[in-house]
C-alpha positions as CSV (number, residue, x, y, z in Angstrom):
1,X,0.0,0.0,0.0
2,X,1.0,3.6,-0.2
3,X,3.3,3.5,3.5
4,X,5.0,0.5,1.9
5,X,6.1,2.8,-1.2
6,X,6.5,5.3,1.0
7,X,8.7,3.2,3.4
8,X,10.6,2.0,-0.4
9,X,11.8,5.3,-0.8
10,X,12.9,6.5,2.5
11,X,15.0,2.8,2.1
12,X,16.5,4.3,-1.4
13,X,19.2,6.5,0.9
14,X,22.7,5.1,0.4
15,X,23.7,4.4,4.2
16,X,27.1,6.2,5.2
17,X,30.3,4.3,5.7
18,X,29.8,4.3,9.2
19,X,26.3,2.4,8.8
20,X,25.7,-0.9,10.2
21,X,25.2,-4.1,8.3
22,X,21.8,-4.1,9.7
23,X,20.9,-0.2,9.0
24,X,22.3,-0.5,5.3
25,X,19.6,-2.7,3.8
26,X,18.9,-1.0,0.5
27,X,15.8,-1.0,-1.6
28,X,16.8,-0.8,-5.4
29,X,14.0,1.2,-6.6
30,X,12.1,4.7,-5.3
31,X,8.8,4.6,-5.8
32,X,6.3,7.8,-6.3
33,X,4.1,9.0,-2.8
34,X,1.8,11.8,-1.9
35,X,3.5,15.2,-1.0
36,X,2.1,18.2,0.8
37,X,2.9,20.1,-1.9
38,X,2.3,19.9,-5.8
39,X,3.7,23.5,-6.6
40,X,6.5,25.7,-5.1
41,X,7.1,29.3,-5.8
42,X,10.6,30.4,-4.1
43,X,12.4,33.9,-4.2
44,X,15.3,36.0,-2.9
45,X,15.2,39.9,-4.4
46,X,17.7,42.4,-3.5
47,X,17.6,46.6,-4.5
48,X,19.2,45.6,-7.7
49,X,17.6,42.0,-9.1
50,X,16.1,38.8,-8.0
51,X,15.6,35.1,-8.2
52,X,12.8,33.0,-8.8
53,X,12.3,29.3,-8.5
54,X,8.9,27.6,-10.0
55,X,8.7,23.8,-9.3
56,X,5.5,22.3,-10.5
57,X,4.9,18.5,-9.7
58,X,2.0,16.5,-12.3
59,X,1.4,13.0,-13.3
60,X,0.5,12.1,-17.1
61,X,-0.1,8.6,-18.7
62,X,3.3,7.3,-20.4
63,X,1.3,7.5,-23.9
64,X,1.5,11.5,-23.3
65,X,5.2,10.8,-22.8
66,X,6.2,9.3,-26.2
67,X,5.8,12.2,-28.5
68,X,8.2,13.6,-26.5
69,X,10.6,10.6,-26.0
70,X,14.0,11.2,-28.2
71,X,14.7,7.6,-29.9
72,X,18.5,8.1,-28.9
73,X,21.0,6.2,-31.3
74,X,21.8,2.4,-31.0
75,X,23.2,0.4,-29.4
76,X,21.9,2.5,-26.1
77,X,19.6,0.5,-24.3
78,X,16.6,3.1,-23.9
79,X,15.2,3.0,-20.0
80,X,11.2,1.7,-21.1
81,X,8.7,4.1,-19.8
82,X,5.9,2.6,-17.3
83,X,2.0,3.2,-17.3
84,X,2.9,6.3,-15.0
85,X,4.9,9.1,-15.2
86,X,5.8,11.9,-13.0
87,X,6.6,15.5,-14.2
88,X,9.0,17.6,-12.8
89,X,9.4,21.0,-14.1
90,X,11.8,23.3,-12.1
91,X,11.4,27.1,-13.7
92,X,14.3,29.5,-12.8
93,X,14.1,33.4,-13.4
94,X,17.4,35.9,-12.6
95,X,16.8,39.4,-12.8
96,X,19.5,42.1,-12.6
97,X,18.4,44.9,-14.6
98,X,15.6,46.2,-16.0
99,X,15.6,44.5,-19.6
100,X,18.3,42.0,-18.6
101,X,18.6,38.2,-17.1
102,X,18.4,34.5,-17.5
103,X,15.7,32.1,-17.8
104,X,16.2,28.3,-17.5
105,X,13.4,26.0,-16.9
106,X,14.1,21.8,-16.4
107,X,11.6,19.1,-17.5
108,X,11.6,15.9,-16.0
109,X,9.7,12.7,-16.9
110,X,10.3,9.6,-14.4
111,X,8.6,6.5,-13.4
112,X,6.0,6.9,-10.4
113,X,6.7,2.9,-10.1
114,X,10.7,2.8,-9.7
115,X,11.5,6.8,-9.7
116,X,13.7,6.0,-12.2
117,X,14.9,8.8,-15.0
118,X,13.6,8.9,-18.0
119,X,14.4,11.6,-19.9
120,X,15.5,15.9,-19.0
121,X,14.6,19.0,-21.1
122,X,16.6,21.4,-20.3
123,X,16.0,25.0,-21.8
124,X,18.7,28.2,-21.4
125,X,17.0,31.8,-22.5
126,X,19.3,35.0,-22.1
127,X,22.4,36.4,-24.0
128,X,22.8,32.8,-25.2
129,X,20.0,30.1,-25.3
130,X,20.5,26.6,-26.0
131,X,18.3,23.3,-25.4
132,X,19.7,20.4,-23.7
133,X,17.7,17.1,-23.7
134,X,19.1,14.0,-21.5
135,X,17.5,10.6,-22.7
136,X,18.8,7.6,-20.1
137,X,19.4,4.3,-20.7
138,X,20.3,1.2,-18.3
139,X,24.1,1.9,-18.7
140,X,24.1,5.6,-20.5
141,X,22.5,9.1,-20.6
142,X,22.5,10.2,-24.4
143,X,22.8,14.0,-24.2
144,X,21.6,16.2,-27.1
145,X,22.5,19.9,-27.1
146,X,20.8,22.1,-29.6
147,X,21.7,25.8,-30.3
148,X,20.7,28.6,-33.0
149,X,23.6,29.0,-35.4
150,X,22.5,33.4,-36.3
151,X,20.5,35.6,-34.6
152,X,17.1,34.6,-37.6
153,X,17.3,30.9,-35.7
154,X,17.1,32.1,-32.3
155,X,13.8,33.6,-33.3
156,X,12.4,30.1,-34.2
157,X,11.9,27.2,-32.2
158,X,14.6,24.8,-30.5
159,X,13.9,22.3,-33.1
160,X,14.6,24.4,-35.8
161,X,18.1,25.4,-34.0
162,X,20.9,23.7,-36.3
163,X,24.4,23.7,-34.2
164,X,23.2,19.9,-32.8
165,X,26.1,18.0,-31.2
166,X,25.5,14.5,-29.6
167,X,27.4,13.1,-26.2
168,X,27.0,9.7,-24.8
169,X,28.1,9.6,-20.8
170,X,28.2,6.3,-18.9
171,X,26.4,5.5,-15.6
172,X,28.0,2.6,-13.0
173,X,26.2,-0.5,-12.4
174,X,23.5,-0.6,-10.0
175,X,24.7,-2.1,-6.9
176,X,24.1,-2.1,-3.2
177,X,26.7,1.2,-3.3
178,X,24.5,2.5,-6.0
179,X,20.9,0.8,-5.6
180,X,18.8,3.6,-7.7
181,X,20.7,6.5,-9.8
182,X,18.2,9.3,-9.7
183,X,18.4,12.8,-11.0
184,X,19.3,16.1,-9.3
185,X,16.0,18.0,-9.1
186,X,14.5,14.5,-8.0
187,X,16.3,15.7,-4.5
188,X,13.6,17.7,-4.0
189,X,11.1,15.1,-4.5
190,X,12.6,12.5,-2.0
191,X,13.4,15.2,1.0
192,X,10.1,16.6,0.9
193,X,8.7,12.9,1.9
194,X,7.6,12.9,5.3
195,X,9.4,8.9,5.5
196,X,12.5,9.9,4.1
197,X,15.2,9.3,6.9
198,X,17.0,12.4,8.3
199,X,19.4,12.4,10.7
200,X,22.9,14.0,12.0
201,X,24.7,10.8,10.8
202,X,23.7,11.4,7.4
203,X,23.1,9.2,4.5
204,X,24.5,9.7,0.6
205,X,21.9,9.3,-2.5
206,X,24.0,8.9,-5.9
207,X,22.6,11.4,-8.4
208,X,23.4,12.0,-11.9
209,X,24.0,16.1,-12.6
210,X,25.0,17.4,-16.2
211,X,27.8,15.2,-17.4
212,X,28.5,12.5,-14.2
213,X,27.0,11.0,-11.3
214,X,27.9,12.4,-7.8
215,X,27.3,10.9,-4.3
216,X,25.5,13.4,-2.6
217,X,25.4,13.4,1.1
218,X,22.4,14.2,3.2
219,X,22.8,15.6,7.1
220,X,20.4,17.1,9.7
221,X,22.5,19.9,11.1
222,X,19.2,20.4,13.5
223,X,16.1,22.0,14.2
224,X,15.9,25.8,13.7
225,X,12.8,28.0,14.7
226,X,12.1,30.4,11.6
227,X,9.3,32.5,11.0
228,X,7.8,32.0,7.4
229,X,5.3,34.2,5.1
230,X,3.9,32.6,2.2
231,X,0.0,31.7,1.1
232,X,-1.3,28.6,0.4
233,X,-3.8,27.1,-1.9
234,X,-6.0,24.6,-1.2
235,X,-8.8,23.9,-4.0
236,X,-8.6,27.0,-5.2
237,X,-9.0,29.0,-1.7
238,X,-5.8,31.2,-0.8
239,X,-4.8,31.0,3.0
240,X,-1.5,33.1,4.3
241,X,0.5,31.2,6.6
242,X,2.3,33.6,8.8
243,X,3.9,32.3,12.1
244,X,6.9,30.6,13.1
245,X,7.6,27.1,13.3
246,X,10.0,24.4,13.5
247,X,12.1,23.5,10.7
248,X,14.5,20.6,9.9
249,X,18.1,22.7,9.1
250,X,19.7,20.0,6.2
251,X,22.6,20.3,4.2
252,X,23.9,18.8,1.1
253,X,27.5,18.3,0.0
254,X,28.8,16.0,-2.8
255,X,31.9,14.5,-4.6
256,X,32.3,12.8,-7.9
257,X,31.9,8.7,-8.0
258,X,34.5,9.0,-10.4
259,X,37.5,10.9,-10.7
260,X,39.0,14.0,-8.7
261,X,36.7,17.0,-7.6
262,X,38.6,19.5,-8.9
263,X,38.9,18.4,-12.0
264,X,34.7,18.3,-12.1
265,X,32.0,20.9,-12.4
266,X,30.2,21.4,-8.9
267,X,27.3,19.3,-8.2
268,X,24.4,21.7,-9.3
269,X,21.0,21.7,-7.2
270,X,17.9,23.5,-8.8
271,X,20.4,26.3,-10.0
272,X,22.1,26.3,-7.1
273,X,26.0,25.1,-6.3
274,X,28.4,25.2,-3.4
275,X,27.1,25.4,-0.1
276,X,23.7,24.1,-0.3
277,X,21.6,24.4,2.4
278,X,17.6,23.5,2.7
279,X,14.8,23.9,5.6
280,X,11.9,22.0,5.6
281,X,9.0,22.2,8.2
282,X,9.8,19.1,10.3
283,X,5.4,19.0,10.3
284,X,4.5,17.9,6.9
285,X,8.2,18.5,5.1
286,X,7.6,21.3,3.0
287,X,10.2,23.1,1.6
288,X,10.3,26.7,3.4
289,X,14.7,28.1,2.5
290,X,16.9,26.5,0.1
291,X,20.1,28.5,-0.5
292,X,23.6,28.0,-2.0
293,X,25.0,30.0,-5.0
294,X,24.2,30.9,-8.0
295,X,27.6,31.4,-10.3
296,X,28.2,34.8,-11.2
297,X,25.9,36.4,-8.9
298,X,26.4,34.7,-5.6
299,X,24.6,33.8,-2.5
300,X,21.2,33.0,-3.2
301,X,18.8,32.4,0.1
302,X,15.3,31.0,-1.9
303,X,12.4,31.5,0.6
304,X,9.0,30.0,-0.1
305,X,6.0,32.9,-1.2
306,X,3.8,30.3,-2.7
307,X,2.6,26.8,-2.3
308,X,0.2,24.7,-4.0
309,X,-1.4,21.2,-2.5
């Protein structure tokens, strides 16, 4: 029933080195539950710009899914789609200057049976715009990056865009180190179930971001109190929740699986990199501060304005 999927994906946290034989019983798959929340509006604004985080969560038959689905190139064996898929879509606005930023917006399909990835659109819009779409495989994510070659392309759509180059990047075996390989905005997803495990010990997740897969560690640094302001909508009827309550104070850090750090790109969280910190509401676990930074325009501290059930 639902609190044995629910108890399947709290079980999907990689247990730490320092784990027990009996606390590192894995499941190998992360199965979809019920959140408190099924959209997210997040934002830090300053005198001279802003940022705004969107994250939208929707189910859709797979059939909706296949007009979408890029048939990458052989041999890659093409992860199958199941009678269920979830929709992420994690919208990003920067604002600096009247006239000027960036928009990015990442689309997510994955199984609500196994949590597994299916296939990432990612979109870039500001002095340059590209398209990025991730299809995975059992072994492989087939990465396809579109871009307008002059300035009459840009005007068109991304599948008119004809500077197309093609990568291929391998993923490890699944294995009781790496039971489920899930993908980074999927963080989100897992930490805002009330069943995932917390705790100052700390548990890793491996997590595929960009061009590699990371093991990104997990650890409660404590409870905070923190006063919050945001509304809330339930069926349509706007409620403002203003008070202060207690929050679960969580922090993320991560290193490649593969190869040295600093040879890598930093692990990238919803936009954010370096210092990435999150509070939930330990009642309910709903996302309420996430902060870290944003390259080239620095400490970013998200705070929730809006949430949807």
């Amino acid at each position: 029933g639902e609190h044995a999927a629910r108890t399947m994906l709290a079980m999907a946290l990689v247990s730490s080195s320092s784990a027990t034989t009996s606390e590192s019983k894995q499941a190998d798959t992360v199965t979809a539950v019920a959140l408190n929340w099924r959209s997210l509006e997040l934002q830090d604004s300053w005198l001279t710009g802003s940022v705004t985080t969107r994250i939208a969560l929707g189910t859709l038959p797979a059939a909706e899914l296949q007009s979408v689905l890029v048939d990458a190139p052989e041999p890659m064996m093409k992860r199958v789609a199941g009678t269920r898929i979830e929709e992420l879509v994690v919208s990003s606005s920067i604002r600096l200057l009247p006239g000027t930023g960036i928009e990015t917006e990442a689309r997510l399909w994955f199984n609500a049976a196994d949590g597994l990835p299916i296939q990432l659109l990612r979109m870039h819009r500001g002095r340059k715009v590209s398209q990025k779409l991730y299809r995975f495989g059992s072994n492989q994510v087939y990465r396809q990056r579109r871009q307008p070659i002059d300035k009459a392309e840009r005007e068109q759509t991304a599948e008119h865009w004809s500077d197309v180059s093609e990568t291929d990047y391998s993923l490890p075996n699944q294995d009781a180190a790496c039971p489920v390989i899930l993908e980074s905005s999927q963080l989100l997803y897992v930490l805002s179930n009330q069943d995932t495990i917390l705790n100052e010990s700390g548990g890793e997740f491996c997590i595929f971001d960009r061009k590699q897969v990371y093991r990104v560690r997990v650890r409660l640094l404590g409870r905070v109190r923190l006063a919050v302001d945001y509304l809330q909508v339930d069926a349509n009827k706007e409620t403002r929740q203003k008070h202060t309550l207690q929050a679960l104070h969580i922090a993320l850090t991560s290193r490649p699986l593969t190869g040295a750090p600093e040879d890598m790109p930093p692990f990238s969280f919803l936009g954010l990199d370096d210092d990435i910190e999150l509070l939930f509401s330990e009642a309910g676990r709903i996302p309420l501060r996430i902060q870290g930074h944003v390259s080239g325009y620095g400490r970013v501290e998200l705070e929730l304005k809006k949430m949807a059930r």
